[in-house]
C-alpha positions as CSV (number, residue, x, y, z in Angstrom):
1,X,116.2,41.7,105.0
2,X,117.2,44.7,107.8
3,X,120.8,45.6,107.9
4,X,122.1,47.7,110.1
5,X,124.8,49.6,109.0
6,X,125.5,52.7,112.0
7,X,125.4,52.1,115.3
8,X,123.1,54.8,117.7
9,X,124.4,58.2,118.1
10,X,126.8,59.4,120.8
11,X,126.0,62.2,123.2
12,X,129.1,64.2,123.2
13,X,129.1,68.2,124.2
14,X,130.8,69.9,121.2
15,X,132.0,73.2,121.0
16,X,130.4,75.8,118.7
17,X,134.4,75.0,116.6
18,X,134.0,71.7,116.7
19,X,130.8,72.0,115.0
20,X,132.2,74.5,112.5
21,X,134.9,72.3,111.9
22,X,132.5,69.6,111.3
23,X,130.1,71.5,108.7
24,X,133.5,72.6,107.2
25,X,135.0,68.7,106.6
26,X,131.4,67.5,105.4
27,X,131.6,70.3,103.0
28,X,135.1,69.5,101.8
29,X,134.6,65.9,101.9
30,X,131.1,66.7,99.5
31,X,133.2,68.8,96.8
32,X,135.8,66.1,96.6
33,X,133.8,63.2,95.9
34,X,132.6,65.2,93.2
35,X,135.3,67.0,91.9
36,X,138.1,64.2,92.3
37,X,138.7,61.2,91.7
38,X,139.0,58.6,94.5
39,X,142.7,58.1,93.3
40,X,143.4,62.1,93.5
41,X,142.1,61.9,96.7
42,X,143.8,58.7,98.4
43,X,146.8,60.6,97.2
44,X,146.0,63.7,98.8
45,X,145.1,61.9,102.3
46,X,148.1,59.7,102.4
47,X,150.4,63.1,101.6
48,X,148.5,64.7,104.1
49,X,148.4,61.3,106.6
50,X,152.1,60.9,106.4
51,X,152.5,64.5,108.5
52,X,150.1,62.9,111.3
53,X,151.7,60.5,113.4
54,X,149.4,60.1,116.5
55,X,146.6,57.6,115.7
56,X,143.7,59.4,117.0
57,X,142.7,57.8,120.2
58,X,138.8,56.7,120.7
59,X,137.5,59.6,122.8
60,X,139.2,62.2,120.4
61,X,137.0,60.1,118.1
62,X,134.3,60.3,119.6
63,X,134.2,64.0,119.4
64,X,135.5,64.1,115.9
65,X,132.2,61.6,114.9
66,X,129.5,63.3,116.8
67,X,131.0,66.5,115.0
68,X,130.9,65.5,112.0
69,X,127.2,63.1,112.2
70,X,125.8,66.5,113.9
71,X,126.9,68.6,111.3
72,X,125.5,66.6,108.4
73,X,121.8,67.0,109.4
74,X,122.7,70.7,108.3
75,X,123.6,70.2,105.1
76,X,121.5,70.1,101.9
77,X,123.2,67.7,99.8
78,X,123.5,63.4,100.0
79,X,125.4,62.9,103.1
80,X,125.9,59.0,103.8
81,X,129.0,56.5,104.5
82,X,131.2,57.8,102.1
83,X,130.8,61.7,102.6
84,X,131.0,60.7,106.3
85,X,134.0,58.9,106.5
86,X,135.7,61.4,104.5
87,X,134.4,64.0,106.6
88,X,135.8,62.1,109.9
89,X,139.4,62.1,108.1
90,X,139.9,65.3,107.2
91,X,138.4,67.0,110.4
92,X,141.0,64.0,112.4
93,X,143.4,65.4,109.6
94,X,143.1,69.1,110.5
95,X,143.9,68.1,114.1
96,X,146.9,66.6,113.6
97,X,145.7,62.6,114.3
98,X,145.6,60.1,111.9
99,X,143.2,57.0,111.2
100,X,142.7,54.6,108.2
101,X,139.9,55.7,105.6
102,X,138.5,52.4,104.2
103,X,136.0,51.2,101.4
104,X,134.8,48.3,101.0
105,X,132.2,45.6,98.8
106,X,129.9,42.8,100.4
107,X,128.2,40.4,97.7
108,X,124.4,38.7,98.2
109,X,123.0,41.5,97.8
110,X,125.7,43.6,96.6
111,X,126.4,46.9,98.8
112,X,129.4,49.1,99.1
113,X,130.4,50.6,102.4
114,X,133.1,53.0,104.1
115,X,134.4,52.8,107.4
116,X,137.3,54.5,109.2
117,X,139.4,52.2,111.6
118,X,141.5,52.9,114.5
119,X,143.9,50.2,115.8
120,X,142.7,47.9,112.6
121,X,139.5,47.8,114.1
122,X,136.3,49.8,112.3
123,X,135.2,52.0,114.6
124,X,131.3,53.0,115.4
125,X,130.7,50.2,113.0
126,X,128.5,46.9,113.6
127,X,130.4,43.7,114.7
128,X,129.6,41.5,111.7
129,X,131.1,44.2,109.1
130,X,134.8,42.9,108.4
131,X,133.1,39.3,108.0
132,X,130.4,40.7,105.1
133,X,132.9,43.4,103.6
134,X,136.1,43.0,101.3
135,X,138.1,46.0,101.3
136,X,138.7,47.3,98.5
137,X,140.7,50.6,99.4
138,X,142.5,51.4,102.6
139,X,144.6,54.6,103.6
């Protein structure tokens, strides 16, 4: 059975920062998984959320996704869904716009997923997601 779980990428022109910024929030996003809990860290997002009350819009997005995908293919280490979705809150984080960080479960086969939404909808995400995935974990 093929599932697709990422849409095709973007052509956005980044700046040299952007990318920077990018690399940066893949590499934070990398050490937390590891280092912290997923508790620690939904703490540390929401404290962090609460000071960002624009919801980042979905051309901001854009650039903030293409950033971060772009970045990844530079780093060493297991990048996927989780890492990335991390990565696209904290670099939304560091520019002051906010979105919802989500992780979810789908059963028949069993897969777990992470998705960021804006406007309650998952964005760069295929159609059929919300009906195959529970969330588990929003913020």
């Amino acid at each position: 059975m093929k599932v697709e779980m990422s849409l095709n990428p973007i052509n956005v022109n980044l700046s040299w920062i952007d990318y920077l910024r990018g690399f940066f929030a893949v590499i934070v996003a990398y050490i937390a998984l590891r280092c912290l809990s997923v508790a620690r860290i939904c703490k540390i997002l929401k404290v962090v959320k609460h000071r960002c009350y624009p919801e980042i819009d979905h051309q901001e997005a854009d650039i903030v996704w293409a950033a971060v995908r772009q970045s990844s293919f530079f780093f060493i280490g297991r990048v996927a869904c989780l890492e990335l979705s991390l990565a696209f809150m904290l670099f939304a984080l560091t520019k002051g716009l906010s979105a919802t960080w989500c992780v979810g479960v789908a059963q028949e086969p069993f897969r777990a997923h992470a998705w960021v939404e804006i406007d309650r909808q998952p964005f760069r995400e295929v159609d059929y997601l919300e009906q195959h995935f529970r969330k588990l974990l929003t913020v």
